[in-house]
C-alpha positions in Angstrom: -8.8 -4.8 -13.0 -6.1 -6.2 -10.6 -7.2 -6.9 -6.5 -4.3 -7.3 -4.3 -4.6 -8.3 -0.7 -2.1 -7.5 2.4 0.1 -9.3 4.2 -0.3 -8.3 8.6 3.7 -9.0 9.0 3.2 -6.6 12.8 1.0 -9.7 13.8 -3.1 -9.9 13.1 -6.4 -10.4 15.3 -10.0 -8.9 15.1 -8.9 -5.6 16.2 -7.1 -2.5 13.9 -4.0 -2.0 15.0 -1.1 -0.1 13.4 0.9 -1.7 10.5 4.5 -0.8 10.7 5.4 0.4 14.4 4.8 -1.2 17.9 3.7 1.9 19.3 0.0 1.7 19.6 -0.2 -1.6 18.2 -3.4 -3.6 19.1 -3.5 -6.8 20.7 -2.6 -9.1 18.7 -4.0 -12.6 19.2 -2.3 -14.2 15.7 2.0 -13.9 15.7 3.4 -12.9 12.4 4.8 -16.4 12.0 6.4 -17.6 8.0 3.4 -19.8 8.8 0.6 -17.8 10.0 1.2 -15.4 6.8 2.0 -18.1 4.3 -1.9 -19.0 5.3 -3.1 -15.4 4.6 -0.9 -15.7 1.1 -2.4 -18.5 0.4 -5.5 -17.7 0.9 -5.7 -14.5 -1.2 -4.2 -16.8 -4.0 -7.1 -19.0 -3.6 -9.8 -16.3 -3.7 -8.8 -14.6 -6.8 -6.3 -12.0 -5.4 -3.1 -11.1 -8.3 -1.1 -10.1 -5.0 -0.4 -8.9 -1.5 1.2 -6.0 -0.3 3.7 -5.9 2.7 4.4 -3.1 4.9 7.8 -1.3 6.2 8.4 0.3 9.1 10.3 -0.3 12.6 7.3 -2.2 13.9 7.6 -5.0 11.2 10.1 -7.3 10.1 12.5 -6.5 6.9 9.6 -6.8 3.8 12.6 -8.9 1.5 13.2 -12.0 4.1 9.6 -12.0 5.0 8.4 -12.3 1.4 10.6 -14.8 0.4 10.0 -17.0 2.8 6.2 -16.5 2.2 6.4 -17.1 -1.0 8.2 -20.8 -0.7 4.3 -21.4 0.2 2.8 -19.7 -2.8 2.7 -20.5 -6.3 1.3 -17.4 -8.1 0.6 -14.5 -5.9 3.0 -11.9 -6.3 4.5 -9.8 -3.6 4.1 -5.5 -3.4 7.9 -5.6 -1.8 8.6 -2.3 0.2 11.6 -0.5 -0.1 12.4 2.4 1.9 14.3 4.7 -0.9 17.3 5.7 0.6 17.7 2.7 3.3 20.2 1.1 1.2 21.3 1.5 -2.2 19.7 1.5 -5.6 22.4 -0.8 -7.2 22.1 -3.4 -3.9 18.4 -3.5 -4.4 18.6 -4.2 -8.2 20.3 -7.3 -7.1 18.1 -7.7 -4.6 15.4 -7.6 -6.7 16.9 -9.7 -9.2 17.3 -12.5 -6.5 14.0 -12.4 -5.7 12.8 -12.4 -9.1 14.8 -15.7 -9.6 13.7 -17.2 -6.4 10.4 -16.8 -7.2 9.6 -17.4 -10.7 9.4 -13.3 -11.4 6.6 -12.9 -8.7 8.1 -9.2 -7.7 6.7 -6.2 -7.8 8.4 -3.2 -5.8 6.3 -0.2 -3.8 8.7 2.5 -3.2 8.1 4.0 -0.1 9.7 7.6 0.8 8.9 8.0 4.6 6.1 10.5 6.5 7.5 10.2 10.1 10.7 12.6 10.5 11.1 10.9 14.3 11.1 7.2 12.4 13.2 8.6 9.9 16.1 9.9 12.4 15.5 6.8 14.0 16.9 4.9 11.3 19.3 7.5 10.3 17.7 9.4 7.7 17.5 13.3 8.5 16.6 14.8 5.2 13.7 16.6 5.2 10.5 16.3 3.5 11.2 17.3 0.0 14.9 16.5 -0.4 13.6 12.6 0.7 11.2 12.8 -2.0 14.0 14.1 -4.6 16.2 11.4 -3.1 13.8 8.9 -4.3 13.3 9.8 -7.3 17.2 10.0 -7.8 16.9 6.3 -6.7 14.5 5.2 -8.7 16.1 6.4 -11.6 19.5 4.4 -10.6 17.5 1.3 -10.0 16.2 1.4 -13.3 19.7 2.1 -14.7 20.9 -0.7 -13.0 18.2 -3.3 -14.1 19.3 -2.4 -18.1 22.5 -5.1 -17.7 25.0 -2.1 -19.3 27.2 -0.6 -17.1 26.9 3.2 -16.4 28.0 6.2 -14.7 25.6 8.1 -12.5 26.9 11.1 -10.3 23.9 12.9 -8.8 23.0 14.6 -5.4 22.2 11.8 -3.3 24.4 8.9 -5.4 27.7 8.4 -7.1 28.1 5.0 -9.2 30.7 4.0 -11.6 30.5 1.2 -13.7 27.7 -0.4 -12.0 24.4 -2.4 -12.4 24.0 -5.6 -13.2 26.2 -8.0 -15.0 23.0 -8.5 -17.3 19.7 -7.2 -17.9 16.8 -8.3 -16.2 14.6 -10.3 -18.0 11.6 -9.9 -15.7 11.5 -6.3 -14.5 9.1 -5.9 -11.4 6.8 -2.8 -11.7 7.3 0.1 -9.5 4.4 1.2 -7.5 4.7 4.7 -5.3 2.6 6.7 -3.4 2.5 10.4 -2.1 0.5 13.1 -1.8 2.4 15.9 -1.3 3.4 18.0 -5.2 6.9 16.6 -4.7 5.6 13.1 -4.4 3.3 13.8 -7.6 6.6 14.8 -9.7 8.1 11.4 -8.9 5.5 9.2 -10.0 4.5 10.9 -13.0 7.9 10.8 -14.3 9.1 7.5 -13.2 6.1 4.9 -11.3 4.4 2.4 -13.1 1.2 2.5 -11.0 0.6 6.1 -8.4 -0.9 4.2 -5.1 -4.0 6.4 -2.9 -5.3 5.8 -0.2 -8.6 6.0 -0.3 -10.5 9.2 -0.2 -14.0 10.1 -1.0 -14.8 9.4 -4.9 -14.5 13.6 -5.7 -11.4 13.6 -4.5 -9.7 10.6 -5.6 -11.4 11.8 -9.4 -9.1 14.8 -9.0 -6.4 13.8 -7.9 -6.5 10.5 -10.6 -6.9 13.4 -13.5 -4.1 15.4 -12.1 -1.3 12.6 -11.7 -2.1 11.1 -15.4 -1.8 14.8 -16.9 1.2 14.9 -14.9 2.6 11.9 -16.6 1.5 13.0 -19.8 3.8 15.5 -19.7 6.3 13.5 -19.7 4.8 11.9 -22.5 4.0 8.6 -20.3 0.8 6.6 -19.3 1.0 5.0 -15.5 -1.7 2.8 -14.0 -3.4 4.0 -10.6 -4.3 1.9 -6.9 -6.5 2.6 -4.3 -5.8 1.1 -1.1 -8.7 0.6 1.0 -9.9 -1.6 3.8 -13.1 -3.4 3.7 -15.9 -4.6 6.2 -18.5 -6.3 4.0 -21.3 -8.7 5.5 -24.3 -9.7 3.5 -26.4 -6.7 5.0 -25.6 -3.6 5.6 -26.6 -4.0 8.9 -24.1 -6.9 9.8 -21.5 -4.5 8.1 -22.0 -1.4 10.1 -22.0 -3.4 13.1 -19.0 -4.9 12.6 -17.6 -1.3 11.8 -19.1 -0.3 15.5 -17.3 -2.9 17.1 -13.9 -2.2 15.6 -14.3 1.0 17.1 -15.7 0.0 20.3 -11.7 -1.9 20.5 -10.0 1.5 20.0 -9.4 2.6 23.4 -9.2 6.4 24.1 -5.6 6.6 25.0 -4.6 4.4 21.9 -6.5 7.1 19.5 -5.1 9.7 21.6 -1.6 8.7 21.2 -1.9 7.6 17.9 -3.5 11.3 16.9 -0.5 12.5 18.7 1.8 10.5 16.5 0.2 11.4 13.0 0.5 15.3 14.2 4.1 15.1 14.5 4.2 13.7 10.7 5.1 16.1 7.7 3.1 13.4 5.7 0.7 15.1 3.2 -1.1 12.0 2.6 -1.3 11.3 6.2 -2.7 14.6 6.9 -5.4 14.0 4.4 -6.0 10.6 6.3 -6.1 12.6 9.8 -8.6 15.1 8.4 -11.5 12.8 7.2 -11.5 11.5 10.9 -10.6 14.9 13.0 -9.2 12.7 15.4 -13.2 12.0 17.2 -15.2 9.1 17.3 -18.0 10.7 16.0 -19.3 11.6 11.9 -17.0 9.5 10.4 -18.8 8.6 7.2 -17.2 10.2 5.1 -19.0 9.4 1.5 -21.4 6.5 1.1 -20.1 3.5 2.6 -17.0 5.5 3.1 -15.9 5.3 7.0 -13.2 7.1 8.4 -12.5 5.1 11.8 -9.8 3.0 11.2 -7.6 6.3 10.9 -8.3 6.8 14.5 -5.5 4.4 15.6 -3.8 3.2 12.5 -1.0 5.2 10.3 -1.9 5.6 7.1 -4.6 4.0 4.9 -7.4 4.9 7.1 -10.6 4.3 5.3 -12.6 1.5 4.7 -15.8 0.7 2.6 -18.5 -0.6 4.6 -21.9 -2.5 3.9 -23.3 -5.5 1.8 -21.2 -7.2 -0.1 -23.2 -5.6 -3.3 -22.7 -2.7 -1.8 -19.0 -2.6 -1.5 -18.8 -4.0 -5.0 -21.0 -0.8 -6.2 -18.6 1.3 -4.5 -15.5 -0.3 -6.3 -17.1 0.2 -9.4 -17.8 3.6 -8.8 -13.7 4.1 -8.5 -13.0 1.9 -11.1 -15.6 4.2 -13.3 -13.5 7.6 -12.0 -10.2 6.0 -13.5 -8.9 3.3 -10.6 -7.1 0.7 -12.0 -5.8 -1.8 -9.0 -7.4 -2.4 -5.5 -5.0 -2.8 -2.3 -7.2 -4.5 0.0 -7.7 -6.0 3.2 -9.8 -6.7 6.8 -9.6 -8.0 10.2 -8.7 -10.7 10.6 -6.6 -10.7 7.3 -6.9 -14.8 6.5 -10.7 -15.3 7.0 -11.6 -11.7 5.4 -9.2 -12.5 2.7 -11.5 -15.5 1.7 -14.5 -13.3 2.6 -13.5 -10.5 0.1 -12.3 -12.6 -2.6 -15.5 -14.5 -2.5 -18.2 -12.5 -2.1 -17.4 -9.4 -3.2 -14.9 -9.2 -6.3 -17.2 -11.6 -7.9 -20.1 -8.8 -7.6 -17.5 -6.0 -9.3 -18.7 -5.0 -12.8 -15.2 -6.4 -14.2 -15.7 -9.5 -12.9 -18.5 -10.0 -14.4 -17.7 -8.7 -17.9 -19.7 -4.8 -17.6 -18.2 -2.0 -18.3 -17.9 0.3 -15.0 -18.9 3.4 -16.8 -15.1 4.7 -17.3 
């Protein structure tokens, strides 16, 4: 099993707030400084976390330069990098990659990220639409691949022409590619070309089928691919602790914030998203979802919008239960990021059945 934590580069406090634009962002008591998130870093290194995963998006700064300079304050966490496919290209972010890979000591690990939100999309200057940005992607990660071989090649595709590129020598440490999507066209990509298909989390029946349907997917193509869950986590040492917590996380969502953030999510042509927006229906009200599954941080945040809530046996149980329907890595994280990091990593990844050497029932 492998636990990664997050990295709040939009700025952190005890409130949700929305991870990668400014637009209904939450207060934010803690600045995104190189220091404030070398702390958080650090901190999920010291409590047992493999890595951290960084956002992208117009409301946060550029996930390359943030990393590395996070990382000059880390000595073994390694870094979910997110790359917008089609925001630069495939043979610049093999070097890229490759720099970072050498700056670092091979702590990489890329998350390609296709896009949900046309208006963000335009606003960088991308106006394909839904499925051509998905075929785009995987166009790109098949010439980022190419590229990381060291042999120079031809490519002449839809979305890319190279000749005689890639780099001047293979690279010895090739990060894994993580991807997410919901949407079929999404689904092709990974199973043909991710390393490990990212979800966010759903209730355990769903997540079961959609886990069976990516790996026969990849089979297919006569592959095996690893599969993440990202979830957030409010876990006290009673339930009771827990659920108030979640209440007051809600109580800091103010109407117009949901509101406008519902808004926002509507506009998306996002399949995951919609799945997101659906557990919640955009109320304050019913949003358990599964045991210990609550739906209110969708309410104002874009999208991983569930969290596991109770003791910290409880969210361990719960953690099993995914790793027992096929689950392979945890994204993970809290509010505020630094003292929940320690918090998670402490009391309840100990409490997993890997961690403590039982089978989870897979």
């Amino acid at each position: 099993m492998t636990f990664h934590w997050f990295l709040p580069t939009s700025g952190d406090g005890d409130q949700v707030g929305a991870a990668t634009v400014t637009a209904g962002a939450a207060r934010h008591e803690r600045a995104a400084t190189v220091e404030y998130l070398a702390r958080v870093g650090r901190a999920a290194e010291e409590s047992g976390f493999t890595g951290a995963l960084t956002p992208v998006g117009s409301g946060c700064p550029d996930p390359w330069i943030t990393c590395t300079a996070v990382a000059r304050h880390t000595t073994r966490l390694r870094f979910l990098v997110a790359v917008r496919a089609g925001f630069a290209l495939p043979t610049l972010i093999a070097q890229q990659a490759e720099a970072f890979q050498w700056a670092t000591g091979g702590r990489l690990a890329l998350n390609i990220v296709t896009g949900g939100d046309p208006a963000e999309q335009r606003a960088y200057g991308d106006f394909l639409d839904h499925d051509a940005r998905y075929a785009r992607t995987g166009e790109f990660v098949e010439v980022l691949r190419r590229s990381w071989q060291g042999v120079p090649f031809d490519h002449t595709g839809e979305h890319y022409r190279i000749e005689r590129g890639g780099l001047a020598r293979p690279l010895t440490e090739t990060p894994p590619v993580y991807f997410g999507g919901a949407s079929p066209a999404a689904e092709a990509v990974a199973a043909r070309l991710a390393d490990t298909y990212l979800m966010w989390g759903e209730p355990p029946a769903a997540i079961a089928g959609r886990t069976g349907r990516i790996r026969r997917l990849a089979a297919g193509h006569d592959r095996e691919l690893r599969t993440g869950l990202r979830l957030h986590v409010i876990a006290r040492p009673t339930a009771g602790e827990a659920w108030a917590e979640a209440d007051r996380l809600l109580a800091g969502m103010d109407p117009d914030r949901i509101a406008a953030a519902q808004a926002r999510f509507a506009r998306m042509d996002s399949v995951g998203q919609a799945r997101m927006t659906a557990l919640n229906a955009g109320t304050t009200h019913g949003l358990t979802v599964a045991p210990n599954l609550w739906a209110g941080i969708g309410l104002v945040r874009e999208g991983a919008g569930t969290a596991l809530v109770g003791s910290y046996a409880e969210v361990a149980a719960r953690i099993d239960e995914y790793v027992a329907l096929g689950i392979d890595e945890f994204v993970l994280s809290g509010w505020p990021h630094l003292e929940e990091a320690y918090r998670v990593g402490t009391e309840v990844l100990p409490r997993t059945a890997p961690a403590r050497g039982v089978p989870a029932g897979r």
